[in-house]
C-alpha positions as CSV (number, residue, x, y, z in Angstrom):
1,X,-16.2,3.1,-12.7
2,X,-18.5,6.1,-12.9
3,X,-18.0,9.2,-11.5
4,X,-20.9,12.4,-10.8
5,X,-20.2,15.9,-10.2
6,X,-22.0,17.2,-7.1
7,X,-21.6,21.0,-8.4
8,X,-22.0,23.0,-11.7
9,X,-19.6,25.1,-13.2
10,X,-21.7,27.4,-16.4
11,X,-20.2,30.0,-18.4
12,X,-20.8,33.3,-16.6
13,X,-21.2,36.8,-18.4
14,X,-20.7,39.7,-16.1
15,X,-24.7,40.7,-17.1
16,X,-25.4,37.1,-16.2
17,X,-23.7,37.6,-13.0
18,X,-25.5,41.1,-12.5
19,X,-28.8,39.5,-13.2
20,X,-28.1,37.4,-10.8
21,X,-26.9,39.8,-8.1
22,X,-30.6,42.0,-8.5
23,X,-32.3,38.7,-8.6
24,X,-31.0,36.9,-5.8
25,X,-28.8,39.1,-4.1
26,X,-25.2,38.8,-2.9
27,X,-26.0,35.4,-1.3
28,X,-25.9,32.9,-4.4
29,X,-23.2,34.9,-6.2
30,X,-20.9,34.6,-3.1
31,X,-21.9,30.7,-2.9
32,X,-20.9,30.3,-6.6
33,X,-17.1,32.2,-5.9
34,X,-16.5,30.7,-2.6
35,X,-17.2,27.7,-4.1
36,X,-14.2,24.6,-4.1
37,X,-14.2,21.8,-6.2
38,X,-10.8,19.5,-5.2
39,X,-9.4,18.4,-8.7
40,X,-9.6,14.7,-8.5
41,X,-7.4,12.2,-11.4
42,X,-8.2,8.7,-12.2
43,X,-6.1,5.8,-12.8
44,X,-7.0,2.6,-13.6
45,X,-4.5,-0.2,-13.2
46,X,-4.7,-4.0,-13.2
47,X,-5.8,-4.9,-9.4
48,X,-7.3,-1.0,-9.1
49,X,-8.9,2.3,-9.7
50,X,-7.2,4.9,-7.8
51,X,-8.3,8.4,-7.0
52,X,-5.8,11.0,-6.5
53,X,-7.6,13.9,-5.0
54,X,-4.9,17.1,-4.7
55,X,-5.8,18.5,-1.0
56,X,-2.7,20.2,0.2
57,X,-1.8,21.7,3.5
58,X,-4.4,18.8,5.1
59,X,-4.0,16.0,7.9
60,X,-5.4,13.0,7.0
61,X,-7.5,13.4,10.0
62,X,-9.5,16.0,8.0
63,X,-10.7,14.0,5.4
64,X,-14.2,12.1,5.8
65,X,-14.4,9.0,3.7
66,X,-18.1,7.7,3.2
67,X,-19.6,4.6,1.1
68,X,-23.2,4.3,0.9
69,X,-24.7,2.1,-1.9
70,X,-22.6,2.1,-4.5
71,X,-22.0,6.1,-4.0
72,X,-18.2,7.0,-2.5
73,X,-18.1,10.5,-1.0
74,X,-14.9,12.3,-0.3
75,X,-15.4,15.5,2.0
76,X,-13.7,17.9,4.2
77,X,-15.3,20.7,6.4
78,X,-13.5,23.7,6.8
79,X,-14.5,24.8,10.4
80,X,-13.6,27.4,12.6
81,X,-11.5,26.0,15.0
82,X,-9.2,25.6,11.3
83,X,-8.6,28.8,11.3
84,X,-8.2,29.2,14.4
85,X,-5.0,26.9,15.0
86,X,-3.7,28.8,11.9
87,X,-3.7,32.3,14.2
88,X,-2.7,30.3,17.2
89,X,1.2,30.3,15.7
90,X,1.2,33.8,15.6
91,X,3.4,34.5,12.6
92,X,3.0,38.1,10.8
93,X,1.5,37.3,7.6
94,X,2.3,40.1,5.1
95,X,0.2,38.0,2.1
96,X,-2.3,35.0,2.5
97,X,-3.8,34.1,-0.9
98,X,-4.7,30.8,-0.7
99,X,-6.6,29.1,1.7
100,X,-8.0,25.5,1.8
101,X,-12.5,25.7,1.4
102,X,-14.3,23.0,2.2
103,X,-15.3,20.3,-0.6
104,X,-17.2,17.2,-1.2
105,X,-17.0,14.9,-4.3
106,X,-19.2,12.0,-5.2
107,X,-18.1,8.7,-7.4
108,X,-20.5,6.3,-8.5
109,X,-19.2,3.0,-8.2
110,X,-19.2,-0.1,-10.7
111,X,-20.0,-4.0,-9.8
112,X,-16.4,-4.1,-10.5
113,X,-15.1,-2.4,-7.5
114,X,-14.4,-5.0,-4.5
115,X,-15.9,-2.2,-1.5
116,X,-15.4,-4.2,1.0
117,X,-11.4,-3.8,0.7
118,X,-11.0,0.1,-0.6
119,X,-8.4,1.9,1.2
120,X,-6.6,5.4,1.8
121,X,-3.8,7.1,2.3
122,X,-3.2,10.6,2.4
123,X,0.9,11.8,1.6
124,X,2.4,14.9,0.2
125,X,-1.2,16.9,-0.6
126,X,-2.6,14.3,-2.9
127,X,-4.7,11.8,-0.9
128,X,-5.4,8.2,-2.6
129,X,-7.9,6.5,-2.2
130,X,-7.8,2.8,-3.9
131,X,-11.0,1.5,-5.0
132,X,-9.4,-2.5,-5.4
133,X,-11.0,-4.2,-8.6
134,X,-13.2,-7.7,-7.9
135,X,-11.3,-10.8,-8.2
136,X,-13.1,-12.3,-11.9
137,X,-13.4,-16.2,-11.8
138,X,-13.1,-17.6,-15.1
139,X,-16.6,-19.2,-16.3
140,X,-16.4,-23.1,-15.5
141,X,-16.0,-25.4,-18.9
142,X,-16.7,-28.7,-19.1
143,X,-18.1,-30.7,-21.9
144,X,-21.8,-32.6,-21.0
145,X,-22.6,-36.0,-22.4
146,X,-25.5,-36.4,-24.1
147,X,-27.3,-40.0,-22.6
């Protein structure tokens, strides 16, 4: 199995970062820091490769699960209404500094992966997904007679 990286992550210098800031203004800089990559480990086993994306604080309901081709996409969309619900339980925070950003992470899948059957589960921040490995048939052997 074959994975791709939808984002870029280059060494920055602070002149790099100026030079980009005269450039380009505020706009690409604050794309590159907001930016969220979910931290993804992969585990091949016997029947499977499984994906172990670290989401916490999540509902599984919040994760959009896409296969197209032979590309899987993992994605959530951190939307207003998020936050929201967050200010709706109107605790007093005296410090917030984390907060979940919306992320999207593309695998390239093998011949070996049986799509048809992959599954999910999401359970204690990490969500797995199982990408279920194609059931090989050993090659038939028989010995022909020559006539």
């Amino acid at each position: 199995m074959y994975y791709k990286r939808n984002y870029s992550i280059t060494p920055r210098t602070l002149g790099g970062m100026m030079e980009d800031m005269v450039q380009t203004g505020w706009t690409k800089l604050n794309e590159e820091v907001s930016s969220y990559v979910a931290p993804v480990n992969i585990q091949e086993t016997e029947k499977s490769y499984d994906l172990h994306l670290v989401a916490p604080g999540l509902k599984k309901e919040d994760f959009k699960i896409n296969l197209e081709k032979d590309t899987l996409t993992i994605s959530y969309e951190k939307t207003a209404q998020n936050e929201e619900s967050k200010d709706e339980s109107k605790e007093k925070w005296l410090r917030s500094e984390y907060r979940m950003r919306s992320f999207k992470r593309s695998f390239s899948l093998n011949e070996k992966v049986d799509a048809g059957n992959i599954s999910a589960k999401y359970n204690d921040g990490v969500l797995l997904v199982t990408l279920p490995k194609k059931k090989v048939s050993e090659p038939v052997k028989h010995e022909i007679a020559v006539n």
